[in-house]
N, CA, C and O atoms as a GROMACS GRO file, in nm:
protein
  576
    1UNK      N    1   2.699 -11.182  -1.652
    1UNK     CA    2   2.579 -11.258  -1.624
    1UNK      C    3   2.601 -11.341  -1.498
    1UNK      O    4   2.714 -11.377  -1.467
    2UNK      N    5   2.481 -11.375  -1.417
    2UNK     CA    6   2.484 -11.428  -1.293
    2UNK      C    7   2.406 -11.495  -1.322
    2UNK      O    8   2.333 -11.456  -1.414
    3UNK      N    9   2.376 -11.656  -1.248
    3UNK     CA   10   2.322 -11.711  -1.216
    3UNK      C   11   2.273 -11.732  -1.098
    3UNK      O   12   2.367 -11.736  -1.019
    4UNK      N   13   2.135 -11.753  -1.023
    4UNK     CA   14   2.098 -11.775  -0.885
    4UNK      C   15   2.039 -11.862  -0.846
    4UNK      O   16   1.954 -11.865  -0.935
    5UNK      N   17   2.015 -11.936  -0.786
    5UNK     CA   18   1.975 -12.077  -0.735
    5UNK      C   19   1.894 -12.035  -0.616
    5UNK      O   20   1.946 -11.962  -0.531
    6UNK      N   21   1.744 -12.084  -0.602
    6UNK     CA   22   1.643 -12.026  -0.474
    6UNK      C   23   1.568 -12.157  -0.415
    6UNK      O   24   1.531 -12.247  -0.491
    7UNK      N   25   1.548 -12.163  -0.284
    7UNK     CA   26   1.462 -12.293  -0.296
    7UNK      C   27   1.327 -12.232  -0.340
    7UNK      O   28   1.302 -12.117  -0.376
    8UNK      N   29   1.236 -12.356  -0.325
    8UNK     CA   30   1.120 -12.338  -0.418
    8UNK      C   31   1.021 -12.292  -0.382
    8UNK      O   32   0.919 -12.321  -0.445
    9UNK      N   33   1.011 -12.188  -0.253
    9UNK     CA   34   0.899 -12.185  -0.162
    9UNK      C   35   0.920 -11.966  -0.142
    9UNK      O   36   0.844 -11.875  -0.106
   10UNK      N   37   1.082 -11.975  -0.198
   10UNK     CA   38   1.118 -11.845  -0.200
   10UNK      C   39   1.102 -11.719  -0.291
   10UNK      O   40   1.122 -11.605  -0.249
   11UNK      N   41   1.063 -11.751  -0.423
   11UNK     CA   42   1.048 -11.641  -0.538
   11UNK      C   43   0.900 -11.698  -0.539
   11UNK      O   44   0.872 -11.815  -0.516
   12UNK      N   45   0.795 -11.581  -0.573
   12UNK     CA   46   0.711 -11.582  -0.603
   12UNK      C   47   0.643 -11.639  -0.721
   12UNK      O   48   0.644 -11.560  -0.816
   13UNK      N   49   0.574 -11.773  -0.749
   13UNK     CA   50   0.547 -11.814  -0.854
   13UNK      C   51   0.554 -11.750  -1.011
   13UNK      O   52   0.613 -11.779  -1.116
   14UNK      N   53   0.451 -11.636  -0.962
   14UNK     CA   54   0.411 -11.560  -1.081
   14UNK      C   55   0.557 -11.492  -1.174
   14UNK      O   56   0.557 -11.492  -1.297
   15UNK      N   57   0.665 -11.441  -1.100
   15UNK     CA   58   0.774 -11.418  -1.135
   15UNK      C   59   0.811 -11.519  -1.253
   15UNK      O   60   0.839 -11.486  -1.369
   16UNK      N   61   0.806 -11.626  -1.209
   16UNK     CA   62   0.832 -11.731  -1.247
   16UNK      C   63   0.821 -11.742  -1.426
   16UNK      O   64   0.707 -11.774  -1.459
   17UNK      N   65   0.894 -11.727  -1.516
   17UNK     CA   66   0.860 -11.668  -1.662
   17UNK      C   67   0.881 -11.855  -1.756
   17UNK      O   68   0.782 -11.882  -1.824
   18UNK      N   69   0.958 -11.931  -1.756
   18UNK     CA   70   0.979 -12.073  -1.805
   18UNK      C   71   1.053 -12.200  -1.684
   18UNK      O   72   1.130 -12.199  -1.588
   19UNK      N   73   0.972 -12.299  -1.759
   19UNK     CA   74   1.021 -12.406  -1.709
   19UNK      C   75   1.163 -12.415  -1.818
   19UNK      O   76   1.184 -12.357  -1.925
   20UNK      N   77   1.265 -12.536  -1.724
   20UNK     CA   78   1.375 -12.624  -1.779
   20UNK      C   79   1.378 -12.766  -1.735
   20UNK      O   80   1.399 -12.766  -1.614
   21UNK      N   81   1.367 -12.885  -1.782
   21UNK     CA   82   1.340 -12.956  -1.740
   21UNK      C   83   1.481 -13.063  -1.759
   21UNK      O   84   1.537 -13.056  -1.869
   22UNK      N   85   1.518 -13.125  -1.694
   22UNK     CA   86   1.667 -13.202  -1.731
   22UNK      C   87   1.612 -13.344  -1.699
   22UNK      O   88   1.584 -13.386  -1.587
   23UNK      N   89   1.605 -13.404  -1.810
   23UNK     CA   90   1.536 -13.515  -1.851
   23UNK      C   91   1.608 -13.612  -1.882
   23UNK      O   92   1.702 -13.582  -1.956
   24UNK      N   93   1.594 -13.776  -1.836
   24UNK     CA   94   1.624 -13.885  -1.842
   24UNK      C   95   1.526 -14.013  -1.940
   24UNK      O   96   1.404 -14.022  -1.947
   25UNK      N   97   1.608 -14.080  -1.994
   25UNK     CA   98   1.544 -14.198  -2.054
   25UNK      C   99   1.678 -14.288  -2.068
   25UNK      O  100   1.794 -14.261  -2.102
   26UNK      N  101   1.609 -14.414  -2.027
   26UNK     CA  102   1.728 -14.539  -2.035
   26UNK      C  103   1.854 -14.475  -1.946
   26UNK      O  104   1.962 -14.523  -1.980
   27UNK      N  105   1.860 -14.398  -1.860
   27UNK     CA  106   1.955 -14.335  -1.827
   27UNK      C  107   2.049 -14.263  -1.883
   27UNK      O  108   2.168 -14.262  -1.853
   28UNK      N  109   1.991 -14.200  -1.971
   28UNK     CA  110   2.046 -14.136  -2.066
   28UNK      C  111   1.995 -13.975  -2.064
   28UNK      O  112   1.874 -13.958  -2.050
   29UNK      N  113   2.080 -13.858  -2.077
   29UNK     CA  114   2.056 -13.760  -2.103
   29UNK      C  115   1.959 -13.701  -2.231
   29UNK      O  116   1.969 -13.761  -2.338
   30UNK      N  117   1.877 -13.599  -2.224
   30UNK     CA  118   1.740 -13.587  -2.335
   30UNK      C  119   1.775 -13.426  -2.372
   30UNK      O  120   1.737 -13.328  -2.307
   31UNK      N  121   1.843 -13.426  -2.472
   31UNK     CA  122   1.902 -13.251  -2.531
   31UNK      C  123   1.801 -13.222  -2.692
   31UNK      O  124   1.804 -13.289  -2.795
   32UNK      N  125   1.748 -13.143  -2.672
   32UNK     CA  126   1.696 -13.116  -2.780
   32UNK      C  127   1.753 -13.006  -2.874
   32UNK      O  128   1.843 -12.932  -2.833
   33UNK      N  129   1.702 -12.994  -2.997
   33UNK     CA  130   1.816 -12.887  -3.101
   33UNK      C  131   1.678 -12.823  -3.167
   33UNK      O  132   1.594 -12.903  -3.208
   34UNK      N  133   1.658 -12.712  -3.176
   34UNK     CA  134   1.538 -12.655  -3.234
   34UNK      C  135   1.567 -12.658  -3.356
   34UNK      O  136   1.682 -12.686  -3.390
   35UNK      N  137   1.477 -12.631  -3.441
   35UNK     CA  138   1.507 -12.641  -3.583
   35UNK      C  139   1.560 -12.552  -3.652
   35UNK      O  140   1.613 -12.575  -3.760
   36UNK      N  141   1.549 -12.382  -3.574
   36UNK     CA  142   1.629 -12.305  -3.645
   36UNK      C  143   1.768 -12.270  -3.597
   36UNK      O  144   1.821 -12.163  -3.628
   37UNK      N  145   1.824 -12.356  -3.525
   37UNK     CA  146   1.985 -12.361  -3.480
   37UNK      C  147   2.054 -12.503  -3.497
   37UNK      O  148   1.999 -12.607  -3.532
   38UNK      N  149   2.150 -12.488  -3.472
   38UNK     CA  150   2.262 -12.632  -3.466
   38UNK      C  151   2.328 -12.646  -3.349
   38UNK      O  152   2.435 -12.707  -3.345
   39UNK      N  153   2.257 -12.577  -3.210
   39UNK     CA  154   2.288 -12.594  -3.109
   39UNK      C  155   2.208 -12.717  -3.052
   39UNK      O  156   2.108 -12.766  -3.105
   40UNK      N  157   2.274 -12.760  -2.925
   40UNK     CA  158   2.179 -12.839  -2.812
   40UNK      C  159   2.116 -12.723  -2.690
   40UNK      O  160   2.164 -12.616  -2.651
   41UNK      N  161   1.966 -12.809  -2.642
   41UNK     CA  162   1.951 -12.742  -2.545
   41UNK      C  163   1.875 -12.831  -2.395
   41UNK      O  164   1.804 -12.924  -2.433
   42UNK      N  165   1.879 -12.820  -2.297
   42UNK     CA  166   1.818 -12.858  -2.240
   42UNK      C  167   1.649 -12.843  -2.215
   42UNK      O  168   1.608 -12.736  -2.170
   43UNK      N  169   1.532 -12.980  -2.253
   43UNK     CA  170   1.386 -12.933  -2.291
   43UNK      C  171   1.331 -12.819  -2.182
   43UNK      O  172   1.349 -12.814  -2.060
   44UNK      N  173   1.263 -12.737  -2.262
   44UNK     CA  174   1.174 -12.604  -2.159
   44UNK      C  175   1.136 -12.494  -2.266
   44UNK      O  176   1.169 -12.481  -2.384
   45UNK      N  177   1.068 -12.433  -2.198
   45UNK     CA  178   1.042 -12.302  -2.271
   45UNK      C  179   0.938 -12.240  -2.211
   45UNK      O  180   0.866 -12.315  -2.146
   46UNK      N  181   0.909 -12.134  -2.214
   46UNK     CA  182   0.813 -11.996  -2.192
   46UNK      C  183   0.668 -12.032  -2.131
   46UNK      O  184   0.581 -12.086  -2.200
   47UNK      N  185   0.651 -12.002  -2.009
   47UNK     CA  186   0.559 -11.970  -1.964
   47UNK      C  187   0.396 -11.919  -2.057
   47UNK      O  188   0.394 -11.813  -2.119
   48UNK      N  189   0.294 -11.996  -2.052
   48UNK     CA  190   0.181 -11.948  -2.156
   48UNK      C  191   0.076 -11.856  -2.039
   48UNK      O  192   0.068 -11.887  -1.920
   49UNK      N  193   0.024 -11.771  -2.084
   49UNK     CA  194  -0.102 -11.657  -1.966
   49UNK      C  195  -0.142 -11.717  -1.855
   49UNK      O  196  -0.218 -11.786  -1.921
   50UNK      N  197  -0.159 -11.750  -1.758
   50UNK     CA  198  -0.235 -11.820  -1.662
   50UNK      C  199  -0.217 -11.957  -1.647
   50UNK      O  200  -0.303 -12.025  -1.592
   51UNK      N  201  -0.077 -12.022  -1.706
   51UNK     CA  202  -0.061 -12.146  -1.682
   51UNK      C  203   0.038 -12.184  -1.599
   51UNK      O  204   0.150 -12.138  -1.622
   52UNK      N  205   0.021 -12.277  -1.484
   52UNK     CA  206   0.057 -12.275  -1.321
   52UNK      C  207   0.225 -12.322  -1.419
   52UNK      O  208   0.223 -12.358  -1.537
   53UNK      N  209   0.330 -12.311  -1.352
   53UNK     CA  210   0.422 -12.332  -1.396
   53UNK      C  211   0.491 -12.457  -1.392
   53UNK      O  212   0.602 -12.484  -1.437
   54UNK      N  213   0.404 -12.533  -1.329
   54UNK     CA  214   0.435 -12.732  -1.342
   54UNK      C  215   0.344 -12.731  -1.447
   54UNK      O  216   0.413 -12.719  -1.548
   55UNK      N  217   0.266 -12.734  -1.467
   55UNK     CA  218   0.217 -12.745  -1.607
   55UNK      C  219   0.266 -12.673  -1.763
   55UNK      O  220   0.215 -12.711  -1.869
   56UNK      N  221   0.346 -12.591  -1.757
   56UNK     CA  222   0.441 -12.538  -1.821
   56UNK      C  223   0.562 -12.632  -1.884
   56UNK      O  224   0.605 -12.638  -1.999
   57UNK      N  225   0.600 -12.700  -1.772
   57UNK     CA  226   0.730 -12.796  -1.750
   57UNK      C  227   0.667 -12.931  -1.814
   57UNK      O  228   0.745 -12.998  -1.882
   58UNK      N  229   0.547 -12.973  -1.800
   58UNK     CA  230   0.463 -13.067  -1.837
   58UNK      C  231   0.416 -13.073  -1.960
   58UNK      O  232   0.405 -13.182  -2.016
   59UNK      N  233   0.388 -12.983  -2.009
   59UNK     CA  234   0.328 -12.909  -2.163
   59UNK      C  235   0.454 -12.871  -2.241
   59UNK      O  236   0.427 -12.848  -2.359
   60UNK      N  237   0.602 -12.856  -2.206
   60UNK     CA  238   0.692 -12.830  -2.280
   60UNK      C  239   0.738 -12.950  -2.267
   60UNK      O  240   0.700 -13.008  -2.368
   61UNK      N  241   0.809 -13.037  -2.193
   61UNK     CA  242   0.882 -13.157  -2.174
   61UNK      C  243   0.752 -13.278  -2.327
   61UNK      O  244   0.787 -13.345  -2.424
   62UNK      N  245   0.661 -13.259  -2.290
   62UNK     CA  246   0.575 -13.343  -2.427
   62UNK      C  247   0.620 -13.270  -2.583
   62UNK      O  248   0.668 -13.334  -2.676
   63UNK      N  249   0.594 -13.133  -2.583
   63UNK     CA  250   0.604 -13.104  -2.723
   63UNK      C  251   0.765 -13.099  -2.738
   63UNK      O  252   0.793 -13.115  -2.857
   64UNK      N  253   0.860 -13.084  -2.673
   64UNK     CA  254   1.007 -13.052  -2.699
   64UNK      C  255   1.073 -13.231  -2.759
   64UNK      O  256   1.140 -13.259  -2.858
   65UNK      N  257   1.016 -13.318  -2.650
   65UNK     CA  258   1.105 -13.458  -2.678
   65UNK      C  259   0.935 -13.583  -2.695
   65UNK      O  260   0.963 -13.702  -2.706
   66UNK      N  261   0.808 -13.553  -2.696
   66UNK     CA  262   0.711 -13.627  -2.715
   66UNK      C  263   0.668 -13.758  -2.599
   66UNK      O  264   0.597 -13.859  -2.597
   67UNK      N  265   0.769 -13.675  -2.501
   67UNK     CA  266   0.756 -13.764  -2.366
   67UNK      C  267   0.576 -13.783  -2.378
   67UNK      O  268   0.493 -13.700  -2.413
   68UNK      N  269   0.560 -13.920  -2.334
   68UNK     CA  270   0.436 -13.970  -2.320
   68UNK      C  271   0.396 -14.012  -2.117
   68UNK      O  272   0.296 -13.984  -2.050
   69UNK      N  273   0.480 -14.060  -2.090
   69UNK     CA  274   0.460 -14.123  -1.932
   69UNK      C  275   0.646 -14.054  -1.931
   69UNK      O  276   0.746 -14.046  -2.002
   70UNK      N  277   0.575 -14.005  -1.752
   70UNK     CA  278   0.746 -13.931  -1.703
   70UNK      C  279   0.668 -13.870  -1.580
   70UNK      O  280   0.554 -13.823  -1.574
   71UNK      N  281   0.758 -13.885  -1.491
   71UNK     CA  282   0.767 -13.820  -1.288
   71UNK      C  283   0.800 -13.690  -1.351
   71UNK      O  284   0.844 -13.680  -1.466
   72UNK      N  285   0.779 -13.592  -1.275
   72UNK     CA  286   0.811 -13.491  -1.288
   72UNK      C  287   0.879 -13.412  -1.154
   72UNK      O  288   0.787 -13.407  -1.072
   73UNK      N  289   0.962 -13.367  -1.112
   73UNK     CA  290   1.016 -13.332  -0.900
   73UNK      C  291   1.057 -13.134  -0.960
   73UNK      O  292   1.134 -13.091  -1.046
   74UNK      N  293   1.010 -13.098  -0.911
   74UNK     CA  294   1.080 -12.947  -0.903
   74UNK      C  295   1.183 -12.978  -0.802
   74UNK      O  296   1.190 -13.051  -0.704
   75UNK      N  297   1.270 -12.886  -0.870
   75UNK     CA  298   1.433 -12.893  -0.779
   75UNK      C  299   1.461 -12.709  -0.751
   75UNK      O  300   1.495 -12.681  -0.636
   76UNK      N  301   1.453 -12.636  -0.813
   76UNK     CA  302   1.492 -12.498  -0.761
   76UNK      C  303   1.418 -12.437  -0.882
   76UNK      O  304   1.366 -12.472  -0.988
   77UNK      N  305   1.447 -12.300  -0.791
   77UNK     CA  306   1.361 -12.156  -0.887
   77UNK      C  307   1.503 -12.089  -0.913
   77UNK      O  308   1.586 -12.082  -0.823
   78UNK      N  309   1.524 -12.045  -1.028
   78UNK     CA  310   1.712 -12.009  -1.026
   78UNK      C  311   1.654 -11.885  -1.162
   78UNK      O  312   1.560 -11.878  -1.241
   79UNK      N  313   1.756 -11.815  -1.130
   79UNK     CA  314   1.735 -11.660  -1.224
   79UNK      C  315   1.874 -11.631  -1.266
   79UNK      O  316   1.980 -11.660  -1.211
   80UNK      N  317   1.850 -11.561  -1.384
   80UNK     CA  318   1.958 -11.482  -1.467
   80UNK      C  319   1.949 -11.361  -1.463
   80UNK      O  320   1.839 -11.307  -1.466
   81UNK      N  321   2.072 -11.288  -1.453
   81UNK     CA  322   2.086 -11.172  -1.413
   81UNK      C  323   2.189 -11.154  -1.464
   81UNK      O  324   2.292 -11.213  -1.431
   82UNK      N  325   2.174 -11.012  -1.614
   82UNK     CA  326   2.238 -11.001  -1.692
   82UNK      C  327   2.299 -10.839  -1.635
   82UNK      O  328   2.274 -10.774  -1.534
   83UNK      N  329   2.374 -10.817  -1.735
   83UNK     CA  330   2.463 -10.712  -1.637
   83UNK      C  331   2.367 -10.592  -1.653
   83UNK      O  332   2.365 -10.545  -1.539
   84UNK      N  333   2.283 -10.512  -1.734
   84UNK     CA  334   2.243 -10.432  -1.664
   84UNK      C  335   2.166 -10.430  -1.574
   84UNK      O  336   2.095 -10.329  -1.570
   85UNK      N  337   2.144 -10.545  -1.456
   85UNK     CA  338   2.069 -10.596  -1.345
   85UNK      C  339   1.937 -10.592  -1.390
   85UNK      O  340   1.857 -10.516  -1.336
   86UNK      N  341   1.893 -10.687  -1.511
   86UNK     CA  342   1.754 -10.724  -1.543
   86UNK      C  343   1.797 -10.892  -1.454
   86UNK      O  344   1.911 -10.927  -1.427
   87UNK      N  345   1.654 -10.980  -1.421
   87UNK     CA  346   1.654 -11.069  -1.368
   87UNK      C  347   1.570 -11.136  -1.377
   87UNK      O  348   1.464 -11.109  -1.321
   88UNK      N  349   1.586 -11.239  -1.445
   88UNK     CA  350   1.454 -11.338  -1.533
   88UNK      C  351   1.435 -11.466  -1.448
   88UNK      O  352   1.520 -11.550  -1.478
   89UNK      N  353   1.372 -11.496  -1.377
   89UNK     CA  354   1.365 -11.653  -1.321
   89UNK      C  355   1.283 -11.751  -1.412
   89UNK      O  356   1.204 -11.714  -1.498
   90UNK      N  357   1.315 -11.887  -1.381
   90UNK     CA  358   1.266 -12.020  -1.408
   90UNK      C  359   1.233 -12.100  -1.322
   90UNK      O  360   1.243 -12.066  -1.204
   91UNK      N  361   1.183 -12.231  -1.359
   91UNK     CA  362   1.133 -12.326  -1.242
   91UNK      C  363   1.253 -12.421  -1.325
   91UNK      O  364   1.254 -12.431  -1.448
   92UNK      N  365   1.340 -12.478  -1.245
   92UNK     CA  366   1.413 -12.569  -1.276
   92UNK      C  367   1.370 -12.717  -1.259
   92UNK      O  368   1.376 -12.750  -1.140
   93UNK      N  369   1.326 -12.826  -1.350
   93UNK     CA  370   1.268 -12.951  -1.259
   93UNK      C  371   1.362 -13.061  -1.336
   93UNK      O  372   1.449 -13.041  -1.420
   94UNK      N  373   1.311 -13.195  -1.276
   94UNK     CA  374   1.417 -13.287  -1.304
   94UNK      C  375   1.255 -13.411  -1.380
   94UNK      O  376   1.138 -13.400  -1.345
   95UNK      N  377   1.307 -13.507  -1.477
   95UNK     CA  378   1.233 -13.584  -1.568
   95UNK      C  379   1.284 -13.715  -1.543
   95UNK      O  380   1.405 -13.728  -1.523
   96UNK      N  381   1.168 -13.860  -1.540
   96UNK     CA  382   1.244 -13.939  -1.596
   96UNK      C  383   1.116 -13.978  -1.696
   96UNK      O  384   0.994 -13.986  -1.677
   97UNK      N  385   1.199 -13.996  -1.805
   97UNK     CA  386   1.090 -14.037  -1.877
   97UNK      C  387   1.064 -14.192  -1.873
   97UNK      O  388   1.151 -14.279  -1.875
   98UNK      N  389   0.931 -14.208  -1.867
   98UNK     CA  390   0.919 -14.359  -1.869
   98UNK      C  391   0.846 -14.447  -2.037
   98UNK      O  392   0.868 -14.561  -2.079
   99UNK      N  393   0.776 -14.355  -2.086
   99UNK     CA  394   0.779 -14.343  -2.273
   99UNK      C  395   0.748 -14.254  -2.370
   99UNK      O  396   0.643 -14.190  -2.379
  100UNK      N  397   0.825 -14.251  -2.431
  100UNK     CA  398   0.863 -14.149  -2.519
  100UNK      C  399   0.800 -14.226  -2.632
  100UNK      O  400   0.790 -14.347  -2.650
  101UNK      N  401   0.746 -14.087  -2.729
  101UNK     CA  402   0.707 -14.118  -2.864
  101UNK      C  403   0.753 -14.061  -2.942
  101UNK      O  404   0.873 -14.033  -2.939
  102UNK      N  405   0.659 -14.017  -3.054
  102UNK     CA  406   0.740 -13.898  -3.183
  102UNK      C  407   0.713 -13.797  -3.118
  102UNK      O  408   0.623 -13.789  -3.033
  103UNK      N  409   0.836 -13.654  -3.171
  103UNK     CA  410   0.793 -13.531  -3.132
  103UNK      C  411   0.668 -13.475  -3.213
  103UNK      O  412   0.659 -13.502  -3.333
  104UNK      N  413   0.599 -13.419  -3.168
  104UNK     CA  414   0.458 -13.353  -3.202
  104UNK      C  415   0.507 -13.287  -3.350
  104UNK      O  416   0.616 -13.232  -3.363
  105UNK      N  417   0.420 -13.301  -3.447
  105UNK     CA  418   0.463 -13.191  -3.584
  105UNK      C  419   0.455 -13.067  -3.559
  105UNK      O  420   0.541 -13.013  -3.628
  106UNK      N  421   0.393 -12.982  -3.493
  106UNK     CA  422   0.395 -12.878  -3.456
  106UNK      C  423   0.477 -12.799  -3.391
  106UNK      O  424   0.458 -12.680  -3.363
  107UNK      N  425   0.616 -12.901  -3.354
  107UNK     CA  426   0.696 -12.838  -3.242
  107UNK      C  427   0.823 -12.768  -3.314
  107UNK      O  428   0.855 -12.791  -3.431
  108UNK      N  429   0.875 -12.698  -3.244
  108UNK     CA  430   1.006 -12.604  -3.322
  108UNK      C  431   1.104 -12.683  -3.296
  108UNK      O  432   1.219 -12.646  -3.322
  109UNK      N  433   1.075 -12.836  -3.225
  109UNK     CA  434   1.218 -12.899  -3.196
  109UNK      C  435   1.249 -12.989  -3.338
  109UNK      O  436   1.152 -13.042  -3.391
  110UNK      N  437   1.360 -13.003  -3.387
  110UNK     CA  438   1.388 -13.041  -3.492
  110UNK      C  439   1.452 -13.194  -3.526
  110UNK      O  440   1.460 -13.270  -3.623
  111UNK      N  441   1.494 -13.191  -3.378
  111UNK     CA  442   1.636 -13.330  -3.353
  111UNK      C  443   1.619 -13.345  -3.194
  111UNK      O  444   1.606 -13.251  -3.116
  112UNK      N  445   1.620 -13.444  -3.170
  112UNK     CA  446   1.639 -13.511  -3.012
  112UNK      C  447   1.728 -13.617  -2.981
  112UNK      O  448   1.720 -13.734  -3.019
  113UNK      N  449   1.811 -13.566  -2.910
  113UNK     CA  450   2.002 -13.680  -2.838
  113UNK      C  451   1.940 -13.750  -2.772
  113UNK      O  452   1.818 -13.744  -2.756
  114UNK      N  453   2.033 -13.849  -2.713
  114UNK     CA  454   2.023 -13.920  -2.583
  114UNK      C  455   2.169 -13.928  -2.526
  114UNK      O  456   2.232 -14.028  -2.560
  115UNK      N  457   2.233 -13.834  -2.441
  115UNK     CA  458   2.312 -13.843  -2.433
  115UNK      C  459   2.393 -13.897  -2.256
  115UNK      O  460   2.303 -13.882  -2.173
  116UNK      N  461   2.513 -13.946  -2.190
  116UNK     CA  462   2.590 -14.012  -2.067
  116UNK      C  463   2.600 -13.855  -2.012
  116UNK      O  464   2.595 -13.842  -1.889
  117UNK      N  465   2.610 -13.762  -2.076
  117UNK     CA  466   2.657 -13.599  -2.005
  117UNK      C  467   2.588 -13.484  -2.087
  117UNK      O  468   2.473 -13.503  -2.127
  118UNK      N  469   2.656 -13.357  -2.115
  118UNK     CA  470   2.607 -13.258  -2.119
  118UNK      C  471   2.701 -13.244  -2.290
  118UNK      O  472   2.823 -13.261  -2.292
  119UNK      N  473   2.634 -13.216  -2.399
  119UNK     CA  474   2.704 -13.174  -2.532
  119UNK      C  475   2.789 -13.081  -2.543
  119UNK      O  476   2.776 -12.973  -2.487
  120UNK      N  477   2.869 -13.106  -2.605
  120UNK     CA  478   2.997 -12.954  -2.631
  120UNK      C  479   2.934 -12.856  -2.676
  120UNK      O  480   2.964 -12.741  -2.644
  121UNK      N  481   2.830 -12.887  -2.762
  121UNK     CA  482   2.754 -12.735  -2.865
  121UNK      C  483   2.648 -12.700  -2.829
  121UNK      O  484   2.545 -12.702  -2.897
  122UNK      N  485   2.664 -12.647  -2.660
  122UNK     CA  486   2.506 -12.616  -2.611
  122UNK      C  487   2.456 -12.478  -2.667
  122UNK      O  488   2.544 -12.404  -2.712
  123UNK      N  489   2.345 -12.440  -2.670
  123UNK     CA  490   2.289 -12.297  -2.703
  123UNK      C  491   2.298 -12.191  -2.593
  123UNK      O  492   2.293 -12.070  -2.612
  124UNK      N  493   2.309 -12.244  -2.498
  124UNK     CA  494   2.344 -12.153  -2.379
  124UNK      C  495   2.504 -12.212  -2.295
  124UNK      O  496   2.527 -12.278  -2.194
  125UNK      N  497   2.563 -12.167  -2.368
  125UNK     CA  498   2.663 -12.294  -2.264
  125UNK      C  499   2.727 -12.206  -2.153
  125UNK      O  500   2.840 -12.238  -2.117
  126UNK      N  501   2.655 -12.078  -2.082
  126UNK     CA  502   2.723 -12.036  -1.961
  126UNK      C  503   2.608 -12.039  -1.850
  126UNK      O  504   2.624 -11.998  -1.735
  127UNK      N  505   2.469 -12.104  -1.907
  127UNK     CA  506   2.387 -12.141  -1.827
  127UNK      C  507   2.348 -12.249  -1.797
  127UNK      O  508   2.332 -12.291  -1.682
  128UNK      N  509   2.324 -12.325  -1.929
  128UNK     CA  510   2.252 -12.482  -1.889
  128UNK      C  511   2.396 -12.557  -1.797
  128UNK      O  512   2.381 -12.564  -1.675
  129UNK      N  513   2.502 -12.600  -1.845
  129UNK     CA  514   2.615 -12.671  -1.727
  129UNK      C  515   2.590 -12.631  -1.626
  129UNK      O  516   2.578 -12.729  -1.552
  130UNK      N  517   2.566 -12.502  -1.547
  130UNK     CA  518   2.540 -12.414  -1.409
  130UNK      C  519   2.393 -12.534  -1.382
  130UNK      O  520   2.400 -12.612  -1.288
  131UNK      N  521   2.259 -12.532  -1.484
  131UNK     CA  522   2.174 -12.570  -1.385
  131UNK      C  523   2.193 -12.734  -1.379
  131UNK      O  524   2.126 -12.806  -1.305
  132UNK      N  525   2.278 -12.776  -1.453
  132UNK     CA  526   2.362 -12.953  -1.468
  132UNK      C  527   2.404 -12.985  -1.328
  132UNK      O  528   2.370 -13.069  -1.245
  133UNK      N  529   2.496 -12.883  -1.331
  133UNK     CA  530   2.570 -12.961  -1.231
  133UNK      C  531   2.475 -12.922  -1.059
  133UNK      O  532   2.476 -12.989  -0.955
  134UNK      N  533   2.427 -12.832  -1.079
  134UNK     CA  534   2.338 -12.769  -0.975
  134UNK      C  535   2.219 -12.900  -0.911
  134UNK      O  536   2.193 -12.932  -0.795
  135UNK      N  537   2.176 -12.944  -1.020
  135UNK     CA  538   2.056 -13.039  -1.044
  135UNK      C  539   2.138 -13.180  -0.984
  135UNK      O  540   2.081 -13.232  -0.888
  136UNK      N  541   2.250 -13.238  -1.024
  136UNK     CA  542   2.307 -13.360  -1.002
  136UNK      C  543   2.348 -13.343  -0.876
  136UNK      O  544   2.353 -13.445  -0.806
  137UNK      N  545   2.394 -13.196  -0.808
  137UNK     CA  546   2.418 -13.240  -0.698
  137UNK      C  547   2.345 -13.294  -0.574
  137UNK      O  548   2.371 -13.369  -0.480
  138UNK      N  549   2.211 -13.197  -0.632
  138UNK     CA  550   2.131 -13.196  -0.532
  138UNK      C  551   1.990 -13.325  -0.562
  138UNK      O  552   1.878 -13.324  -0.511
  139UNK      N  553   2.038 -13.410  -0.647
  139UNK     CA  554   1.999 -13.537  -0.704
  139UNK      C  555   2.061 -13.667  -0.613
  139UNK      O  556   2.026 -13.778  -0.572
  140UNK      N  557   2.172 -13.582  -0.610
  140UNK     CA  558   2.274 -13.683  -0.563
  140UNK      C  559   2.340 -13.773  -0.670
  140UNK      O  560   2.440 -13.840  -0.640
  141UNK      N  561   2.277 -13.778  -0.820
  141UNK     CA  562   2.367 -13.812  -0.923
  141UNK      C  563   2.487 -13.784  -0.928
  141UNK      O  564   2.512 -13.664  -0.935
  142UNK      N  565   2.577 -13.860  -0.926
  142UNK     CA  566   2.751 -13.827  -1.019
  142UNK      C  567   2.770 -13.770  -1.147
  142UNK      O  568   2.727 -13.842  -1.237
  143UNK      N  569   2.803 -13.700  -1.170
  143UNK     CA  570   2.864 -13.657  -1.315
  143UNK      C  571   2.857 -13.773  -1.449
  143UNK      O  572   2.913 -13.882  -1.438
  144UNK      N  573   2.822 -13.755  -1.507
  144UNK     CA  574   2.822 -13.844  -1.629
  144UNK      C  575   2.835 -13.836  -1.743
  144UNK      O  576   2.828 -13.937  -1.813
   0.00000   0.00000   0.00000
């Protein structure tokens, strides 16, 4: 598996299949755990028919952690590319939340962290660290 990092003006929107959003509160990291795993993940998910893909990132970042007020910055378009050269892109963006409420009843998220870094028991852990440290650099955040 590969990971790719694009600026944001370079892959064609529509390509574009989910947002990931790497989200802040109190300065604190925002990992969510769906309800049918015991992993962490960073908030995002799946692209809906005809919906622009900041609004994707906007509409998942509320139902995943119940963010109420939050900035939203796109940072890169980055794709996976699994070995038999299939290649899935995302919109990668960065969050701060400014208030958070309950998560929506409707949502598949089950549990929400607040965490200084990135969890040992991620659900993807050979992708989300890749778009971590990718995101902080180009944040200019330090490691945490």
């Amino acid at each position: 598996m590969q990971i790719n990092f694009y600026d944001l003006d370079i892959i064609d929107d529509v390509k574009l299949k989910y947002a990931v959003i790497l989200t802040r509160y109190n300065n604190q990291w925002i990992f969510v755990r769906h309800k049918e795993r015991q992993t962490w993940e960073v908030p995002g998910g799946r692209r809906e028919p005809n919906e622009p893909i900041e609004e994707t990132a906007r509409r998942e970042l509320y139902e995943e952690t119940g963010a109420q007020s939050f900035s939203l910055l796109p940072l890169f378009v980055y794709s996976v590319k699994i070995d038999n050269g299939d290649e899935s892109y995302g919109g990668l963006y960065y969050s701060e939340v400014k208030e958070i409420g309950q998560i929506p009843p409707e949502s598949e998220i089950g549990e929400i962290i607040f965490m200084k870094g990135l969890p040992s028991d991620l659900t993807y852990p050979s992708i989300q660290p890749e778009l971590y440290k990718k995101a902080l650099l180009k944040l200019n955040i330090g490691h945490q």
